[in-house]
Structures are given as C-alpha cells and as structure tokens.
C-alpha angles and dihedrals in degrees: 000000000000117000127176130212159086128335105217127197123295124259117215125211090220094196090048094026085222121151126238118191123206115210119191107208123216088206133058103275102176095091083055095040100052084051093049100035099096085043110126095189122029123170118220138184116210118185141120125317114239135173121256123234107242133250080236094066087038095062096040095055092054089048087053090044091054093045100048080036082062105044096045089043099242140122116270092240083057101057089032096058085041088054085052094048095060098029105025140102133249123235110241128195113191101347091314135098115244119239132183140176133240138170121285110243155131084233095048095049099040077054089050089045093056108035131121107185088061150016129212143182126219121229126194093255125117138170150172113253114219085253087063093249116134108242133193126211122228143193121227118234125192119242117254087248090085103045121123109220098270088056096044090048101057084054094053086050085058106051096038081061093050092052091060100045082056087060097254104160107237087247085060097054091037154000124218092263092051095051091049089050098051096042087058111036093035112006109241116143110204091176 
C-alpha cells in the first residue's frame, strides 16, 4: 500500500519519551487501516513525494528509440544505453555518484553497450590491474525506469534532437496531438 500525504507534528509520551508521529493521508486510509490495525510491527518509507514519469512518455520514447535505431542502423539497447550516457542520471549512494572497473576490452564494451540490467558510462580513466590486465573506470547510471518527469523529459528532449540531426522529419517524431500532449504533460517541446 502507497499512501500520500502530510507529516504533522510529533507527539511526545512524555513518562516513556517515546515519539508518536501523526501522517495525514491525501487518500482514503480506513480500508487500510481496518487490515493493519492488529498489526504489532509495520514497516514504513517515508521521503519526498515526487511525480512519476508516465507510461505515455514511456511508449513514446521507445517508439522514438526504434525509429532513430533504425535510422542510424543500430540495436535499440544501443541507442538506448547511448541515450542514457548524454541524458541520463547517475546513480548516487550517499550523496556520491557510484563508480566501478571492468576490463578493458572490445568484449567488455560491445557487452556495456548492449545491456539491459545496467548502464554505464565510460571515463577516461585506465589502469593496470595488479593481474596485469588494463582496466576502465565507469560511472553507474540509473535505468530510465526510475526517472521522475523532469528527468524523463530531458531525455525525451535528447533524443528528439537527436531524431532530427539524423534527418527524422518532425511528422515522423511527432503529430500535432502528440506534440500538444507532450508540451503539456512533460514539457518537451518538439516544435
């Protein structure tokens, strides 16, 4: 169950010291409440709200992807993990973004270039392993899967760019509808 709401102020048991903390749901909590009430342990995660990108924007990226795919004669993972790689974001642990080695290798690279159960991005940094072997360091990038709207939309941006410096026509990317759709929900303006 997923509820959004309010926090409220604390209330304090002021014999054990212990904290209660009142939550004001926006939705309508009592079925929820009536199967969780003899509960003696719940877990609960508390953060932010933030909006969710939409299975509309969703779609429509991976219609772009095959198009421009496609177009520029590659797979659609490929362009998909390249589209990641200039619009993407970076996964961060702790207020820091997370990094990690690999050979370097045609083989490793053709293998970053395809996947699907992770993306990375390639720096400039190599070194020699103490097995002798050269090694790249690279940074860890989340999968779209897990964008807000802002974000997906500035990957939508990209790659709508990118669609029309391979030549797309704009009818292609996009009909009038479409364009409407997208200016308002997400604010991408294809033109």
């Amino acid at each position: 169950m997923k509820f959004t709401g309010k926090l409220k102020q604390p209330i304090i048991d002021y014999l054990s010291g212990r904290m209660a903390v009142l939550f004001e749901p926006n939705e309508d909590f009592r079925q929820a409440y009536e199967e969780l009430k003899g509960c003696d342990k719940l877990s609960f995660e508390i953060k932010p709200y933030r909006a969710k990108r939409s299975l509309d924007a969703n779609a429509y990226y991976w219609v772009l992807i095959t198009k421009l795919a496609k177009k520029i004669s590659i797979s659609n993972l490929e362009l998909h993990n390249m589209m990641l790689r200039m619009y993407g974001q970076a996964e961060i642990i702790e207020g820091k973004a997370v990094y990690l080695t690999i050979p370097d290798t045609e083989e490793a690279e053709r293998k970053v270039n395809n996947a699907t159960d992770y993306h990375l991005q390639a720096t400039s940094q190599v070194r020699e392993g103490n097995d002798g072997i050269m090694y790249r360091t690279y940074k860890l990038l989340r999968g779209s899967h897990t964008y807000n709207t802002e974000e997906m939309a500035r990957l939508i941006d990209g790659l709508v760019q990118c669609c029309k410096d391979a030549g797309i026509p704009d009818s292609d990317i996009a009909s009038p509808d479409e364009k409407r759709i997208l200016k308002e929900r997400y604010g991408v303006d294809i033109g």
